[in-house]
N, C-alpha and C positions, 0 to 999 in steps of 0.2 A: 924391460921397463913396463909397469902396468901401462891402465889408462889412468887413473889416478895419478899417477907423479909425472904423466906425458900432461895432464890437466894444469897440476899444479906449475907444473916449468912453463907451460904458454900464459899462465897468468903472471906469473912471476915476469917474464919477457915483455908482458904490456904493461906492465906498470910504469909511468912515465910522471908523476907527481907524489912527492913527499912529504910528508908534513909540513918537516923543513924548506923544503920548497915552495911549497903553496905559499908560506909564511914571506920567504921571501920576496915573492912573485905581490903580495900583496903590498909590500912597502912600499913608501911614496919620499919621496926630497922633495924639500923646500927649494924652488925657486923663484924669490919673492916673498912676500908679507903675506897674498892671499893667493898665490901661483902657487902647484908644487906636479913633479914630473912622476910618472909612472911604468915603468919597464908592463910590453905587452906579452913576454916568453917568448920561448921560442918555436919555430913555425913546425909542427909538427908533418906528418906524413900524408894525412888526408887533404883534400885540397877543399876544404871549408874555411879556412885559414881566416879566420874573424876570433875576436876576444867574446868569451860568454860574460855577458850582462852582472852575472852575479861579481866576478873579478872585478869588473872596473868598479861597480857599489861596494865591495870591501876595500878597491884602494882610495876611491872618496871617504867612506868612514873612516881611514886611517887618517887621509890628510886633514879632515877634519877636528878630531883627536889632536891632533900634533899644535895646529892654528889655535885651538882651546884647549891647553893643555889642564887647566885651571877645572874641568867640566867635563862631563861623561857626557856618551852619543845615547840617547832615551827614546830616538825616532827616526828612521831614513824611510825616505820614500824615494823612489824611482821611475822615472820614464825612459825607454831604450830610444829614443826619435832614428837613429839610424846606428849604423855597423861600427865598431871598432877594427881596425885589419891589423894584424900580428907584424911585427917589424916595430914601425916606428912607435917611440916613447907615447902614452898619452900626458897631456897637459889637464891640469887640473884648475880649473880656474875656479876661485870661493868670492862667494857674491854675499858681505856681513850684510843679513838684514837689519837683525836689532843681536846688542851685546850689551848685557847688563850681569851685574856683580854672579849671578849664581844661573842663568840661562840666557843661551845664545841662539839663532836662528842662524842658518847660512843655508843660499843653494850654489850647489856642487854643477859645472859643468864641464864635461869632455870632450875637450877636440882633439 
């Protein structure tokens, strides 16, 4: 075996996210009118074992999406205040500021 194809099989064997996966990993369920629930993945091998910041703001843009289905997302912004940790579901809770026929305001937040 080269090095080259010993290269290519150790990348190959780390690769732990799929497209399709990601996609998935990014969905959100409605629980409730402005609640909806978000799967954290699963706890991988290193013991950092926290949700990256960018996950949980795609599964907020989603639930958002979903609550407005009527309107597109044209701005998110983000604050990280503390950690997400891998296991338990996060909760997504939508806070409507203002909803009018063609733009909506809501803040997103995560426990």
């Amino acid at each position: 075996m080269t090095t080259s194809e010993t290269t290519s099989d150790q990348a190959q064997d780390q690769v732990l996210w799929t497209l399709e996966g990601l996609l998935e990993l990014f969905e959100s369920q409605p629980d409730g009118e402005n609640r909806f629930i978000a799967q954290t993945g699963l706890a991988g091998a290193d013991d950092r074992q926290v949700v990256e910041g960018t996950q949980v703001l795609a599964q907020a843009i989603v639930a958002v999406a979903k609550r407005f289905p009527d309107k597109s997302v044209r701005s998110a912004h983000a604050v990280f205040a503390r950690v997400v940790l891998v296991g338990p579901p996060v909760e997504l809770d939508i806070d409507v500021v203002s909803e009018g026929r063609s733009t909506a305001t809501a803040v997103v937040t995560a426990s």
